[in-house]
ZATIFI-193758 format. One record per residue (C-alpha): residue in three letters; x, y, z. Coordinates in steps of 0.001 Angstrom, whole numbers, plus 500000, padded with zeros to 6 digits. Each point is the difference from the previous one (the first is absolute). Layout:
<sites>
ALAXYZ
...
</sites>
This chain:
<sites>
UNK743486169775496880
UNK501001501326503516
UNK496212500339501181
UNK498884497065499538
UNK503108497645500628
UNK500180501699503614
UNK496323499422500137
UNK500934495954499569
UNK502566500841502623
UNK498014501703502630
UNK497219496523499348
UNK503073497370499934
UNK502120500931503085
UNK497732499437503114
UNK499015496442498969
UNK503620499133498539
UNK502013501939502951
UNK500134500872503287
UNK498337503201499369
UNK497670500598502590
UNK497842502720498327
UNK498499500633496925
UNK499546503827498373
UNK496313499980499116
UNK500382503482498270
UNK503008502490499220
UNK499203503266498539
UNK503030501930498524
UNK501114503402498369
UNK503050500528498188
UNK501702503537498850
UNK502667501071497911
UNK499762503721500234
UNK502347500108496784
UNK501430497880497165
UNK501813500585497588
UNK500212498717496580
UNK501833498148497821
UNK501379503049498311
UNK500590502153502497
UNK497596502725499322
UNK496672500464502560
UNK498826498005502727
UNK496435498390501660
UNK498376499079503013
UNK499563496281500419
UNK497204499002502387
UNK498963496409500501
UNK496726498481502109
UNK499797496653500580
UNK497618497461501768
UNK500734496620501242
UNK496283498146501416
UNK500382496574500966
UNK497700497244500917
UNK501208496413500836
UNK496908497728500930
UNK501194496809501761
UNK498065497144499241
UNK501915497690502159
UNK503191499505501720
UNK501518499184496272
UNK498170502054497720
UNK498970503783499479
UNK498209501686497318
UNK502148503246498847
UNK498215503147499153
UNK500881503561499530
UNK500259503212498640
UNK502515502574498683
UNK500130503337498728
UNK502469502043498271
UNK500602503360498811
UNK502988502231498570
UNK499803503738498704
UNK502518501565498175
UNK501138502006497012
UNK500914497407497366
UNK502769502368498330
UNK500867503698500595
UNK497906502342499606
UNK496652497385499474
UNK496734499743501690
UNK500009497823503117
UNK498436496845499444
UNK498702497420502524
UNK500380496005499907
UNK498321497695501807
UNK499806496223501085
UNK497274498279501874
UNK500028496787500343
UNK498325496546501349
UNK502139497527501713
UNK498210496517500457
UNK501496496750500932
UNK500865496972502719
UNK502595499353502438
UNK501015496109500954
UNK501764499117502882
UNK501337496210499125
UNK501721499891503961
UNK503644498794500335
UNK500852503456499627
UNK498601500539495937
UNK497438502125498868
UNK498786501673496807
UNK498353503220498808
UNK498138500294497013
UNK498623503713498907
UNK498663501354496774
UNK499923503446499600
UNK497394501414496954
UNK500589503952499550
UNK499361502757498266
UNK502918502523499433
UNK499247503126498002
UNK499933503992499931
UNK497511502440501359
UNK498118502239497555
UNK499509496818496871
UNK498279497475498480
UNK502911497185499652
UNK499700497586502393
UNK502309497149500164
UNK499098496896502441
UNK503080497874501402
UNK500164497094501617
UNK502688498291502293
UNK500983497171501970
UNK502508499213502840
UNK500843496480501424
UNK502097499473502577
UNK501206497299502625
UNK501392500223503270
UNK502066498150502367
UNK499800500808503794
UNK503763499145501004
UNK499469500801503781
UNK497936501966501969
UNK501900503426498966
UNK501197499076496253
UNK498240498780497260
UNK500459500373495798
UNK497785499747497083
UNK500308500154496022
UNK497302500769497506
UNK499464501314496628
UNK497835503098498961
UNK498676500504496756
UNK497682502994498377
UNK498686501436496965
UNK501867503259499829
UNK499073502650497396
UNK503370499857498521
UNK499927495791499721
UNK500407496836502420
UNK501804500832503052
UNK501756496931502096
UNK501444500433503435
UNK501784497298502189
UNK499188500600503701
UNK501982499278503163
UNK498465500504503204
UNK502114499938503441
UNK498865500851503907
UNK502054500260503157
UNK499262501131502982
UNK503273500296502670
UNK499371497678503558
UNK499848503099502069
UNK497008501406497170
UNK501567503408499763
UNK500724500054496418
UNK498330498078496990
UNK500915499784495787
UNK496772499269498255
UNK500771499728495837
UNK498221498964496952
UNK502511500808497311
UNK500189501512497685
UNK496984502030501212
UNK500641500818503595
UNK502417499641503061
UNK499253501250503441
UNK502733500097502904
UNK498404501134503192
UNK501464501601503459
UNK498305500046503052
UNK501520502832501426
UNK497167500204502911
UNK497034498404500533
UNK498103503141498322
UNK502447500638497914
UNK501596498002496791
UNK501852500755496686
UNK502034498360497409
UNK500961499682496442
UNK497879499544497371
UNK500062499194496325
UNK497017500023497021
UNK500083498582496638
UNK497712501771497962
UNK498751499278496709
UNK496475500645498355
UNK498809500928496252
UNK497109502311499430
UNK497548500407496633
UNK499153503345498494
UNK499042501716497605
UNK500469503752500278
UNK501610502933497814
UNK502728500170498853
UNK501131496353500012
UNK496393498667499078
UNK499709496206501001
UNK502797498842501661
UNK500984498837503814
UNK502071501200502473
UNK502596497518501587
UNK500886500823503644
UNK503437498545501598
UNK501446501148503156
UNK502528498420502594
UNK499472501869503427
UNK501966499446503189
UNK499375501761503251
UNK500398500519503531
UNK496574500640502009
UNK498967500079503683
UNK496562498530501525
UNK497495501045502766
UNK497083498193501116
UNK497481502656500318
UNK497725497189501331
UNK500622496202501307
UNK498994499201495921
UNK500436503376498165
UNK503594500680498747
UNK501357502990499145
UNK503346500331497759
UNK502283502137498249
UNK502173499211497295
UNK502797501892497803
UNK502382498976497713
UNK501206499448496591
UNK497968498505496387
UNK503034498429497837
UNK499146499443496007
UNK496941501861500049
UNK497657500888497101
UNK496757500338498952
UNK500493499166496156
UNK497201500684497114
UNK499961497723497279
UNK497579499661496831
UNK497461497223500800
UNK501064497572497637
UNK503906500386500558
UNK500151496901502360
UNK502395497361500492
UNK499608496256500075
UNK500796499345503542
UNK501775501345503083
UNK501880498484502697
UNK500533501989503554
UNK498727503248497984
UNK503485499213497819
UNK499342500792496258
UNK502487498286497955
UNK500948501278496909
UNK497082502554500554
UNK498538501617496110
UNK498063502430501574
UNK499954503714499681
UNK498894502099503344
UNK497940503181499251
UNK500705501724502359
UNK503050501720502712
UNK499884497683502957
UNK500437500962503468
UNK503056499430501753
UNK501245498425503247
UNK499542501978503287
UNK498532500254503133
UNK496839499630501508
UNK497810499626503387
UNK497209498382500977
UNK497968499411502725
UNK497906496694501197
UNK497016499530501684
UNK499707495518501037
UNK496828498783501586
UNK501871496460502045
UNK498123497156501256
UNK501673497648502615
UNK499521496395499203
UNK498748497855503069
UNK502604498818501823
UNK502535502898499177
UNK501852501515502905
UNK499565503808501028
</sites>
């Protein structure tokens, strides 16, 4: 889920805010050097590289065509003692942005995907959607609401968004959310130099088809907050570090056909099924970004 709801962030905010830039591609890698599992015994590395490629075409002053690209992949030792496996995401993200003036606007983004392991044949094709409007208050605060929906592996998956930007008067700090995906608060400590706070709501399901646990999928959660500082290496290339904590995190193997009717928020009421594997537990973790910015015209240096 996280991926491609802060894709539909990242598209939304500079036509809906007063965001004066727009990150045209972010390339990230994640590490846990060791986790632990659900039963105490062994550990694994966690590594994580991600891709975020954007590309808003304006067509007007009230409409843009959305396009983009993302790409995912974890590695990790499923349960102790096991083979490391890898999953993977790419994705598509097509769609339209409206702006309706008085302040309202609306993004509309579908997101087709595949998700699957390295090393088989099963693969399982997903498809998503997010719709959202927005409501620029004032010049430095606006809000938005939406609705995401996608064809997870484990069944229908609904999520309520909320999306909320403000920037202070004297532009030294900003809080850029789309929850329950993403919240940003930035400090401008210097003028080459920024940090912050930062949360991700992570959520993804993966198809396989592997020994021992023959066709099945693997259901990723993972709540991650952080602190992380910022360099611009160039006028438009970021640099950033981030470390911090992942709260309720697994990576949870289930038989392919032990599914559930729906899910709301990644909540599993009443849940029947049975994981087959140890999970991984909570910890820590670092990561470091690489962000490619472009300055809209008209935005201050």
């Amino acid at each position: 889920m996280k991926g491609y709801l802060t894709a539909l962030f990242l598209l939304a905010t500079p036509m809906a805010h007063s965001q004066d830039y727009l990150d045209l591609l972010t390339l990230i890698y994640g590490r846990t050097p060791s986790a632990g599992y659900d039963s105490g015994v062994g550990s694994t590395q966690l590594s994580t590289l991600e891709m975020n490629l954007l590309l808003p075409v304006p067509l007007s002053d009230n409409v843009a065509i959305l396009t983009g690209l993302t790409g995912l992949i974890n590695r990790l030792e499923p349960a102790p003692q096991s083979e490391q496996i890898g999953l993977y995401t790419y994705a598509l993200q097509a769609g339209v942005s409206f702006d309706y003036g008085n302040g309202w606007s609306s993004t509309h983004v579908l997101f087709p995907r595949v998700s699957s392991a390295f090393k088989q044949d099963r693969r399982a094709f997903q498809i998503g959607t997010a719709q959202l409007i927005q409501y620029k208050a004032s010049p430095t605060r606006s809000w938005g609401f939406g609705v995401y929906l996608n064809t997870e592996e484990q069944g229908p998956l609904l999520v309520p968004v909320f999306s909320y930007f403000y920037r202070s008067p004297d532009g030294k700090w900003e809080l850029n959310a789309l929850l329950p995906s993403r919240a940003d608060l930035n400090i401008r400590f210097h003028h080459k130099l920024s940090g912050g706070l930062a949360f991700d709501g992570l959520g993804n399901s993966f198809a396989m088809d592997m020994a021992p646990y023959g066709k099945s999928y693997v259901q990723r959660a993972s709540n991650d907050l952080s602190i992380y500082l910022q360099y611009p290496l160039t006028p438009s290339l970021l640099f950033a570090v981030r470390g911090g904590y992942s709260f309720f995190r697994s990576f949870r193997i289930y038989d392919a056909e032990d599914t559930v009717h729906f899910s709301f928020m990644n909540i599993f009421f009443n849940d029947p099924r049975t994981p087959l594997n140890e999970s991984v537990k909570d910890g820590t973790f670092f990561s470091f970004r690489l962000v490619y910015r472009y300055s809209l015209p008209g935005a201050a240096n």
